[in-house]
C-alpha positions in Angstrom: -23.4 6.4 -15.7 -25.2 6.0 -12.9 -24.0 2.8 -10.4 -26.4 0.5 -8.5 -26.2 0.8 -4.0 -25.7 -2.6 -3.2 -25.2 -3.7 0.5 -23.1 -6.4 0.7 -22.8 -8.8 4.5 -19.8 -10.1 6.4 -20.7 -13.4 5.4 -20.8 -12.1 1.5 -17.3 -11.1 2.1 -16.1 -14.1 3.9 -17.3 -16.1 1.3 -16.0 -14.0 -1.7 -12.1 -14.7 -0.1 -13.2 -18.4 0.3 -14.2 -18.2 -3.7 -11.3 -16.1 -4.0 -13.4 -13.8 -6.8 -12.9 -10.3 -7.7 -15.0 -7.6 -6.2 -15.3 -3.8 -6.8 -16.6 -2.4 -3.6 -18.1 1.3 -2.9 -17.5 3.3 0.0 -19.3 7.0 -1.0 -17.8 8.3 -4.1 -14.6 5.9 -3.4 -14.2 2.2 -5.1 -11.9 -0.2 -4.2 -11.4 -3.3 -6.5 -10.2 -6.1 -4.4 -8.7 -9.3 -5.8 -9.3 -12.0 -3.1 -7.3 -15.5 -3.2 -6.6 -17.6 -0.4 -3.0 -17.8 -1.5 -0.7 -14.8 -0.6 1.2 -13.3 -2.8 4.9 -13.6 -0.9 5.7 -13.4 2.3 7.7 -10.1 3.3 11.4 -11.4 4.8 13.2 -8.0 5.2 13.6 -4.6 3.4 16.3 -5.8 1.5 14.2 -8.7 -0.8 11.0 -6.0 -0.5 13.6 -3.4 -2.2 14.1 -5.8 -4.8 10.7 -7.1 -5.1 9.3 -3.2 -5.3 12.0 -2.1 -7.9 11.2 -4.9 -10.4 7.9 -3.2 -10.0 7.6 0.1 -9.7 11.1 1.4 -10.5 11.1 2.4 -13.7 8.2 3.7 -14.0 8.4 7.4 -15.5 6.0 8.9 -12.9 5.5 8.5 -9.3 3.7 5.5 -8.6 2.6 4.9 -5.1 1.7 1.6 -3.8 0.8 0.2 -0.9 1.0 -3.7 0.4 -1.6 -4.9 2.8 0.1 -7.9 5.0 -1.7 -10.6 7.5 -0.1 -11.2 11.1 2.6 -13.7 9.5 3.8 -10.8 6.9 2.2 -12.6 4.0 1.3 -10.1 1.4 -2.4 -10.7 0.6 -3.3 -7.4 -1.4 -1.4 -5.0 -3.6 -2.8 -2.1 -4.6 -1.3 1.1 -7.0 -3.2 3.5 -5.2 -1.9 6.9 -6.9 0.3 7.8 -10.2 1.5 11.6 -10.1 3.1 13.6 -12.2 6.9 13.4 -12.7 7.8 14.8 -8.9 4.3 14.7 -6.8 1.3 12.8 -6.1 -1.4 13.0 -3.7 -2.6 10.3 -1.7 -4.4 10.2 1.6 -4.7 8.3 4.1 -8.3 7.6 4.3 -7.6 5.5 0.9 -5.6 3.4 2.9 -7.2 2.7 5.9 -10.7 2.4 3.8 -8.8 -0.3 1.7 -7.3 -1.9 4.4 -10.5 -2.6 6.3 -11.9 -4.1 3.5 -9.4 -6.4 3.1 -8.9 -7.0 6.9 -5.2 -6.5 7.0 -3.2 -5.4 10.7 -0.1 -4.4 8.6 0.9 -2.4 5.9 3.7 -1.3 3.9 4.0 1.8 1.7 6.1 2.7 -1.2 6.9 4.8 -4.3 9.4 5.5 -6.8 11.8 8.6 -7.4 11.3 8.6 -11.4 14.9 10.7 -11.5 16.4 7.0 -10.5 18.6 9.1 -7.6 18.1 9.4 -4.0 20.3 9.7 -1.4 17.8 10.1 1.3 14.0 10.8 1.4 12.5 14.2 0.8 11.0 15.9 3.9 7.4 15.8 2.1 8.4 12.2 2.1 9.4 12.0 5.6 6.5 14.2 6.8 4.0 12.1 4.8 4.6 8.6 6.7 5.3 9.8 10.3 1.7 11.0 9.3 0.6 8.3 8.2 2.1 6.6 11.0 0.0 7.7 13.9 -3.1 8.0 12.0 -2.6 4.1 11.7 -1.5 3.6 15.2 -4.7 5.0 15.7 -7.3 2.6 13.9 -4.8 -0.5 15.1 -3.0 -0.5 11.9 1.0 -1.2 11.8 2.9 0.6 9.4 5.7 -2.1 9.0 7.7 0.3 6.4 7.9 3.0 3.7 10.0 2.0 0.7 11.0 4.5 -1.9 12.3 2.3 -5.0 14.5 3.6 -8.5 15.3 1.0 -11.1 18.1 -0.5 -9.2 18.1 0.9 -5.3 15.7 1.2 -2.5 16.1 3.4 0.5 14.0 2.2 3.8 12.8 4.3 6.1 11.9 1.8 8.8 15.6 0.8 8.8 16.9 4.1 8.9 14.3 4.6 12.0 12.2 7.5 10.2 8.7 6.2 10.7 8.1 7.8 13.5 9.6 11.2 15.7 
């Protein structure tokens, strides 16, 4: 199947969010579907209701599901996005998916998380740890604020912003 290069304006954007329609936008081999609404979908209050929130939907999943929620200044969720489902114990997920997404949408925050499909965790895996203090300065970088990195099972969450891990 061969896809059609369309160049698409600002102003095309703008007024896509103001007609809050649905958009699949390509960057090179990469698309990005982007749901745009005027109306977020809840505002992020503390790790605590975001544990919940991210359990209910990605807990009990059987693989590893990463997600990522793009945030405006007030903390107002106004794009979710499952970017990756691994296998039972990996994925792979990088951040130039996040950052290309995150520009589209024109978010200054962001929040990561995955599951543990094993449903135990006392602590995050150094991959885990490794991954977001990565991720962390690339953002830094571009301007981006990584607010936190959840990792959810069925009925816990483990932060790593509260146990101070996104960064060195």
């Amino acid at each position: 199947m061969q896809s059609e290069k369309v160049k698409i304006t600002k102003k095309e954007i703008i007024e896509a969010i103001e007609t809050k329609k649905e958009y699949i936008f390509e960057l090179g081999h990469v698309q990005v579907k982007a749901v745009t609404s005027n109306k977020p979908v809840f505002k992020v209050e503390g790790s605590e209701q975001l544990g919940k929130f991210l359990s209910a939907e990605i807990g009990n999943y059987s693989q590893e599901i990463f997600k990522v929620l793009y945030l405006n200044i007030k903390n107002e969720v106004i794009y979710k996005q499952e970017l990756f489902a691994g296998i039972i114990s990996t994925m792979a997920v990088e951040p130039f998916q996040i950052i290309q997404t995150a520009v589209l949408v024109n978010t200054p925050r962001i929040i990561i998380a995955h599951n543990h499909p094993s449903g135990r965790f006392d602590e995050p895996s150094q991959n885990d740890i490794t991954f977001t203090q990565n991720l962390n300065k690339i953002l830094k970088m571009v301007g981006i604020e990584l607010i936190d990195s959840i990792i959810v099972s069925p009925n816990s969450y483990y932060s790593l912003a509260d146990n101070r891990l996104l960064s060195e």
